[in-house]
C-alpha positions as CSV (number, residue, x, y, z in Angstrom):
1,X,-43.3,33.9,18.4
2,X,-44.9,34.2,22.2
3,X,-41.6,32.6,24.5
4,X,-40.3,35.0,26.6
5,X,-37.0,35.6,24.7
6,X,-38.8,36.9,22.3
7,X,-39.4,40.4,24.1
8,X,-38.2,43.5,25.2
9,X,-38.0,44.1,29.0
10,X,-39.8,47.2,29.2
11,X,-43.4,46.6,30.3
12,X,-46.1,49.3,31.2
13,X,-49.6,49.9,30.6
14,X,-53.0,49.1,32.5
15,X,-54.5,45.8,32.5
16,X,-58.1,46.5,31.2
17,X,-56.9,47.1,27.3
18,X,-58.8,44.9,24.7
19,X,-55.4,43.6,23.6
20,X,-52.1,42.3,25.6
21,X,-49.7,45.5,25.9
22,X,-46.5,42.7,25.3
23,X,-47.7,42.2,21.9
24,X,-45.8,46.0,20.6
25,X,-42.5,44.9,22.2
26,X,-42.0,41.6,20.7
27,X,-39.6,41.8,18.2
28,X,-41.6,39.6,15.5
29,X,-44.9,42.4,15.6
30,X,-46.5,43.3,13.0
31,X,-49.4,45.6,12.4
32,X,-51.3,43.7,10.1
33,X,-51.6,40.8,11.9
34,X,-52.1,42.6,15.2
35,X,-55.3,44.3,13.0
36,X,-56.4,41.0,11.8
37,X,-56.2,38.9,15.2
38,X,-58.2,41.9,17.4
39,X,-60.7,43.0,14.7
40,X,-63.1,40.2,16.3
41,X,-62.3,41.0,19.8
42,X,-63.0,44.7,20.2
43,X,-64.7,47.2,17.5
44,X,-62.5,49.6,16.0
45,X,-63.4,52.8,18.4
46,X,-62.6,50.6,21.1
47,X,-59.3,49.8,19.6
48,X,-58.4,53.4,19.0
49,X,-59.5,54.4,22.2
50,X,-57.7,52.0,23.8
51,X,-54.5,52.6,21.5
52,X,-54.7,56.6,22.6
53,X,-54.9,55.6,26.0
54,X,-51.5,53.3,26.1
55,X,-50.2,56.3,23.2
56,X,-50.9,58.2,26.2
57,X,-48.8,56.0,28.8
58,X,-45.7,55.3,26.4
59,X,-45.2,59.1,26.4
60,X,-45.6,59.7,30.2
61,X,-43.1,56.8,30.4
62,X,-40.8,58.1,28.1
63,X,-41.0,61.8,29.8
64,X,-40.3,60.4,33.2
65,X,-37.4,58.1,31.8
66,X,-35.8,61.1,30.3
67,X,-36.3,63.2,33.5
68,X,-34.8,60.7,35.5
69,X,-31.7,60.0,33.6
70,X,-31.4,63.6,32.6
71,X,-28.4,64.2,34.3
72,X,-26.6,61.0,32.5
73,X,-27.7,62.8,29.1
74,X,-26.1,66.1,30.1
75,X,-22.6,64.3,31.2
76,X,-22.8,62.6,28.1
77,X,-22.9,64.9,26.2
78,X,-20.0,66.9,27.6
79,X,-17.8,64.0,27.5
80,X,-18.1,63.8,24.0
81,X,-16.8,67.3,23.5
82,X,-13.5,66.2,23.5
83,X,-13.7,62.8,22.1
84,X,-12.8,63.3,19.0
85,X,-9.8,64.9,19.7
86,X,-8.3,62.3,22.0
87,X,-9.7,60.1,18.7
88,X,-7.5,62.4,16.4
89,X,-4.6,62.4,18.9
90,X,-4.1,58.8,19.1
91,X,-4.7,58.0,15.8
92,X,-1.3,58.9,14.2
93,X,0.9,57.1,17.1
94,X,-1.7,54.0,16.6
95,X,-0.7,54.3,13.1
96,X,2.7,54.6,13.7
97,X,2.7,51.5,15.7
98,X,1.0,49.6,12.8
99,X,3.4,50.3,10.7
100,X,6.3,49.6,12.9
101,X,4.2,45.8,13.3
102,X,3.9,45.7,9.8
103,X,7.3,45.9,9.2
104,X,8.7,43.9,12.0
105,X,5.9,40.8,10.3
106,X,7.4,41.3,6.7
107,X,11.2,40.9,8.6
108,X,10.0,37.8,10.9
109,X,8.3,36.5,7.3
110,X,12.3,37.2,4.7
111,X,13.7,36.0,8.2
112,X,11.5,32.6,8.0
113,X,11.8,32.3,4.2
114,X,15.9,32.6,4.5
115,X,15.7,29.9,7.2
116,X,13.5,27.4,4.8
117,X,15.2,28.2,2.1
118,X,18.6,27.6,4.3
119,X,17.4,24.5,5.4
120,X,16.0,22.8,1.8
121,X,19.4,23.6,0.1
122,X,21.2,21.9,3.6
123,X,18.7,18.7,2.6
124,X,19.5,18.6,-0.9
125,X,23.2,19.1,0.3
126,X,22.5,16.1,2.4
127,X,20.6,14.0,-0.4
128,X,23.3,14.7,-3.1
129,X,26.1,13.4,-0.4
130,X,24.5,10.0,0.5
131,X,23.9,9.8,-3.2
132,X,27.5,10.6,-3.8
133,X,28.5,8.3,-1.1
134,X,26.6,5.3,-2.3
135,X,27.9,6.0,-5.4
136,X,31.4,5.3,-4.0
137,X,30.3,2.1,-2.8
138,X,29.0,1.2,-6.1
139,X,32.6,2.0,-7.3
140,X,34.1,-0.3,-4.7
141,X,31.3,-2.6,-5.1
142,X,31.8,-3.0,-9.2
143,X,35.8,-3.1,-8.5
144,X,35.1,-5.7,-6.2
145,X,33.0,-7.8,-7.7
146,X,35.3,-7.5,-10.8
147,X,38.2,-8.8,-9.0
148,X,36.5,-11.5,-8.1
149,X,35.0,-12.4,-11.0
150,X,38.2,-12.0,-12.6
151,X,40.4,-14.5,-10.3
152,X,38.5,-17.6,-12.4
153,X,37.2,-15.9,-15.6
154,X,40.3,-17.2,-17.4
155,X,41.0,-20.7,-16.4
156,X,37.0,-21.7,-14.7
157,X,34.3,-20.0,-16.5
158,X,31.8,-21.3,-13.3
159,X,32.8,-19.9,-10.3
160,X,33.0,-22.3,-7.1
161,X,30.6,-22.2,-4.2
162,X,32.4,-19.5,-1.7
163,X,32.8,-17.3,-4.8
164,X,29.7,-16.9,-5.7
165,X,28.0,-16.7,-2.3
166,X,30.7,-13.7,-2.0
167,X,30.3,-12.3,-5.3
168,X,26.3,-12.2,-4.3
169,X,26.6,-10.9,-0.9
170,X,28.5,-8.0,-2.7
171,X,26.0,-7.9,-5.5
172,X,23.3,-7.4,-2.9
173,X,24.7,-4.5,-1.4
174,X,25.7,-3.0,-5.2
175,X,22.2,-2.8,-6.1
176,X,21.3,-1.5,-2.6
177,X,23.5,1.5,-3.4
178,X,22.5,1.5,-7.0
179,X,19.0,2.4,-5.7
180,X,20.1,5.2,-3.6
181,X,22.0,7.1,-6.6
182,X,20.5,6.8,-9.3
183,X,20.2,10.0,-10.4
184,X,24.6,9.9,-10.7
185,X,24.7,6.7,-12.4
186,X,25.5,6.5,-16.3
187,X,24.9,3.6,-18.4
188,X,27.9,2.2,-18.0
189,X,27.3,1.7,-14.3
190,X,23.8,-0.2,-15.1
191,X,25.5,-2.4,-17.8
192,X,28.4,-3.1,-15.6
193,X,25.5,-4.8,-13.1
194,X,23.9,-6.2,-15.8
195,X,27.3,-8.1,-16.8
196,X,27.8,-9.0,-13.4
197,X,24.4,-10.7,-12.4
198,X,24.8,-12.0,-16.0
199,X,27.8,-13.8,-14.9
200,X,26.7,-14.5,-11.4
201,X,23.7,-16.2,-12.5
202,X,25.3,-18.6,-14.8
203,X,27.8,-19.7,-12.4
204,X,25.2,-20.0,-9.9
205,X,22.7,-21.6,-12.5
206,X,25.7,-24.2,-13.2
207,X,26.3,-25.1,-10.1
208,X,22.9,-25.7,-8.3
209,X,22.1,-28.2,-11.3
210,X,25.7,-29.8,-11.0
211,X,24.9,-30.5,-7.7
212,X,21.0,-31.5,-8.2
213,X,22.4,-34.5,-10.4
214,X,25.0,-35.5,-8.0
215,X,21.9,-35.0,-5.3
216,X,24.5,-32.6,-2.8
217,X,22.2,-31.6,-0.4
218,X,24.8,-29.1,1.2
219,X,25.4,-27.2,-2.2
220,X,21.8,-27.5,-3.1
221,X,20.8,-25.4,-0.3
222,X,23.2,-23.0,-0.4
223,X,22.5,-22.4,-4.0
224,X,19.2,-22.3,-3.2
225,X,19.8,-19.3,-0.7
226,X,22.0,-17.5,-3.0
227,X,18.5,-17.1,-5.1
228,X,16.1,-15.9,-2.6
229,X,18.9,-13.3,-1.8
230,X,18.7,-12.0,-5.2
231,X,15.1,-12.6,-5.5
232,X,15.5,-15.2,-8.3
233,X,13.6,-18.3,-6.8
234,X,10.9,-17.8,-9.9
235,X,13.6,-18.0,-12.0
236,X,15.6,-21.3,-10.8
237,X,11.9,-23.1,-10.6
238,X,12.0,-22.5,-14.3
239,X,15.5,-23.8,-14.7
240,X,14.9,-26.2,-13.1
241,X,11.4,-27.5,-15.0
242,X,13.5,-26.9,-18.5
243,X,16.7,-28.1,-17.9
244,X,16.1,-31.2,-15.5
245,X,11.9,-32.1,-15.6
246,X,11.6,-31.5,-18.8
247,X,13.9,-33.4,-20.8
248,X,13.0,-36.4,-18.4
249,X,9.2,-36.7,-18.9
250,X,9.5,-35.5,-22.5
251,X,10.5,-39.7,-23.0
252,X,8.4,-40.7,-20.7
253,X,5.0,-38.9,-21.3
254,X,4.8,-39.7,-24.9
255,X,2.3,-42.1,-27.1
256,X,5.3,-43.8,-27.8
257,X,6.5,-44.7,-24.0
258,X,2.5,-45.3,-23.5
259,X,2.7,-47.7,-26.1
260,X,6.1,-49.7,-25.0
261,X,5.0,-50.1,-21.4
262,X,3.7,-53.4,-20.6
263,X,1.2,-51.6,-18.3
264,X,0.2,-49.0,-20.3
265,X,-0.8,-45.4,-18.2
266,X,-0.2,-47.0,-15.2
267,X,3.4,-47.8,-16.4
268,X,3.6,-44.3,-17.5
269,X,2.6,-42.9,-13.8
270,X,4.5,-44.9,-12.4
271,X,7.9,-43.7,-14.1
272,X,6.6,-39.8,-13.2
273,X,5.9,-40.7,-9.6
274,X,9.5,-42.0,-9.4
275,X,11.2,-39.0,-11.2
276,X,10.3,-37.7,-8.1
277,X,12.5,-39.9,-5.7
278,X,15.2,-40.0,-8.6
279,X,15.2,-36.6,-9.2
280,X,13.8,-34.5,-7.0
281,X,14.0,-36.1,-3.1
282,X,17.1,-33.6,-1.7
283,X,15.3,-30.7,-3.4
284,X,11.9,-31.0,-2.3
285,X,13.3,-32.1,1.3
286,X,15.4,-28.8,1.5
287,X,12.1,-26.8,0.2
288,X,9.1,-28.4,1.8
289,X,7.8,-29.0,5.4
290,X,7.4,-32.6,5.7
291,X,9.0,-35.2,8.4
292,X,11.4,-36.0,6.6
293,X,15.1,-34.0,6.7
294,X,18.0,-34.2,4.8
295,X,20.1,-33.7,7.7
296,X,19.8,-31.4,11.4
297,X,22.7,-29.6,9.8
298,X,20.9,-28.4,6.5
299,X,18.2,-26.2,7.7
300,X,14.7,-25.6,5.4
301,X,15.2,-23.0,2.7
302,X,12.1,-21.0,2.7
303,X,10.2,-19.1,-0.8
304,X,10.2,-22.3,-3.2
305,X,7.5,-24.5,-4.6
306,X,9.3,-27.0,-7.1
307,X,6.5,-29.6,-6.6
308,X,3.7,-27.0,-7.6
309,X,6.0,-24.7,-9.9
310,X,8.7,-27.2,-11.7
311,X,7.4,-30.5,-11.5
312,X,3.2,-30.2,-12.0
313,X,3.2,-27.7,-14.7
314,X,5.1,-29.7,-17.1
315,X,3.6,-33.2,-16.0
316,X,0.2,-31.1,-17.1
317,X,1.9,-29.6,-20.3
318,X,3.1,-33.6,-21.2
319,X,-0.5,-35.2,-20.4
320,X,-2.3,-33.3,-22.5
321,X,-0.3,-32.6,-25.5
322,X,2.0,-35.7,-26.2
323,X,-0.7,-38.1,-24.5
324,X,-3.5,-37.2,-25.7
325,X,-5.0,-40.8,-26.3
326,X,-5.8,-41.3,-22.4
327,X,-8.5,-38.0,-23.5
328,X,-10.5,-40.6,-25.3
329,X,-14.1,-39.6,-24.1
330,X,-15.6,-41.7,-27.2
331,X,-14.3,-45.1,-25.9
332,X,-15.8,-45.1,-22.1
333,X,-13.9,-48.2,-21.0
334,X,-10.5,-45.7,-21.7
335,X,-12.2,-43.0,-20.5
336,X,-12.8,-44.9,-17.2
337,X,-9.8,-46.4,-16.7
338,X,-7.2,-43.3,-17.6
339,X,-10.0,-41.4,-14.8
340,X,-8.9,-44.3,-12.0
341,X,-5.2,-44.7,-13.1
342,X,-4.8,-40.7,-12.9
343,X,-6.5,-41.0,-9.4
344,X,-4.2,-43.7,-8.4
345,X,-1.3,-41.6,-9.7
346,X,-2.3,-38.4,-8.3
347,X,-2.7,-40.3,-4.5
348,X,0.6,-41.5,-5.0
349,X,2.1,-38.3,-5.6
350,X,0.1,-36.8,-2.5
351,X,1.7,-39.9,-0.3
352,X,4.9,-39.1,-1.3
353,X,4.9,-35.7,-1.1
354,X,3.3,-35.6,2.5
355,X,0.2,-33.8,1.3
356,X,1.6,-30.9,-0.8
357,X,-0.1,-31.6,-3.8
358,X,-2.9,-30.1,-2.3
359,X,-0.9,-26.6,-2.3
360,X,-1.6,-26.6,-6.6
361,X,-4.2,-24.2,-7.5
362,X,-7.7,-26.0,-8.3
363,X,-5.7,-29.2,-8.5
364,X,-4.9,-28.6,-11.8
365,X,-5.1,-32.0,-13.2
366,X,-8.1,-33.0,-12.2
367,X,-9.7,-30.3,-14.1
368,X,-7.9,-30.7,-17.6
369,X,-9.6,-32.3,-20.3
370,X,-11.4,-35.1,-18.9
371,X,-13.8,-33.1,-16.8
């Protein structure tokens, strides 16, 4: 390497050598190659000559160097007389004080280790109390929600509308405790809950469809918010499609209501559109965002689907197991006119719903068996 950086500062020598005096103070040289780059520049007597002469000027250099710093050399040398006895002296107080470090480390480390140790039991201590103390409120909460469910187990197996908004409300915060204990709750605890939502969710179950038939919007709703508070708005969709869709269009989806009906499919779709105004107008007002509204009093009730959930599932279920005839794809003239009459139905369904047919996944329908 040739930069700069790459050499010593010393530089001496005359100029008229046969090879460049900075080439024995770089620190990459190398005697071969130093051979092998002049051999074609200069003979070899040359090169030895010339390698005496700058022999020659290194050693002058190096005398006069030594001459001039003699005095440096000589002071050195005294001062180190005694340096290794002020080593010696200071080595057994500087080990001293390493051992005294050493020490006061290992105490500032137990001191450390007592102190997290201190403060892990104090969040355990912590931790057990809130667990203890939701436990207490699971306690209160069970007492409570047995002394309510007491007052009309005996003489009303369903329990009214305040009840069981209350007994919920209360339920809500027992399993909100229940999850912050559960390493202190026994079995009898969980099947104590169990009981209770048991309980709770017949009475509620009873009266939401009591009050579907009767089409009381006011009940409705609240019943309705009593199930999105204990996340059971899956479940009363199904309720609802087997205890009040089902039965319905069970008679009126069938090969024999197809066959009674003066106008055949159309007759049919006809019937199901209007299960939906007979049935179904309060719930999918409180549950859906059209123009319509029940009343300014009854708000929306938020997290349902009944249209897409209840009502389309089992339409789809009927169609194509107890109506199978309108699948006729060997008779085109059927084929044909079940295709238009379904289209007529389904555009029915999507004008009287204000468009939330669309909300069905794939429109589900249109892609059963004709297609």
């Amino acid at each position: 390497m040739s930069n700069e950086s790459d050499l010593y500062s010393i530089q001496v020598g005359p100029n008229d050598l046969c090879f460049d005096k900075n080439e024995f103070i770089k620190k990459s040289f190398s005697a071969d190659d130093f051979l092998k780059s002049h051999r074609k520049k200069a003979n070899l007597e040359t090169l030895r000559d010339d390698l005496g002469v700058y022999l020659k000027v290194l050693r002058s250099a190096m005398i006069e160097l030594i001459n001039k710093d003699y005095a440096d050399f000589v002071n050195l040398s005294s001062n180190l007389i005694g340096l290794d006895k002020a080593i010696n002296g200071i080595q057994l107080p500087l080990g001293q004080l390493r051992e005294e470090v050493l020490q006061v480390k290992l105490s500032l480390e137990e001191a450390m280790g007592d102190v997290s140790s201190l403060l892990e039991q104090r969040r355990e201590l912590r931790a057990k109390k809130r667990g203890l103390q939701s436990l207490t409120h699971v306690h209160l909460s069970l007492n409570k929600l047995r002394e309510l469910l007491k007052i009309h187990s005996e003489d009303k197996p369903v329990l009214p509308a305040n009840l069981v908004e209350r007994a919920a409300s209360e339920y809500n915060q027992l399993q909100f405790n229940i999850s912050k204990c559960q390493q202190h709750l026994d079995t009898a605890h969980k099947q104590q809950a169990e009981k209770i939502l048991t309980l709770l969710t017949s009475s509620l179950n009873v009266m939401f469809l009591e009050n579907v038939s009767v089409n009381n919007s006011d009940v409705i709703a609240r019943c309705l918010r009593i199930y999105v508070s204990l996340d059971k708005a899956a479940d009363v969709e199904a309720l609802f499609r087997k205890e009040v869709v089902a039965p319905v269009l069970c008679d009126v989806i069938s090969e024999v209501s197809l066959n009674s009906d003066p106008r055949g499919v159309q007759g049919v779709y006809s019937r199901v559109v209007a299960f939906l105004e007979m049935h179904m107008k309060e719930l999918l007002e409180l549950t859906t965002q059209t123009d319509r509204q029940v009343s300014k009093l009854i708000p929306k009730v938020q997290g349902f689907n009944f249209l897409v959930n209840s009502y389309w599932p089992e339409v789809e279920h009927r169609l194509e197991t107890d109506l199978s005839s309108i699948f006729a794809p060997g008779n085109p003239e059927m084929f044909y006119q079940s295709s238009f009459d379904f289209n007529v139905f389904n555009l029915n369904v999507e004008l009287l719903r204000d468009g939330k047919i669309s909300e069905a996944t794939g429109a589900p329908l249109q892609d059963t068996s004709w297609s």
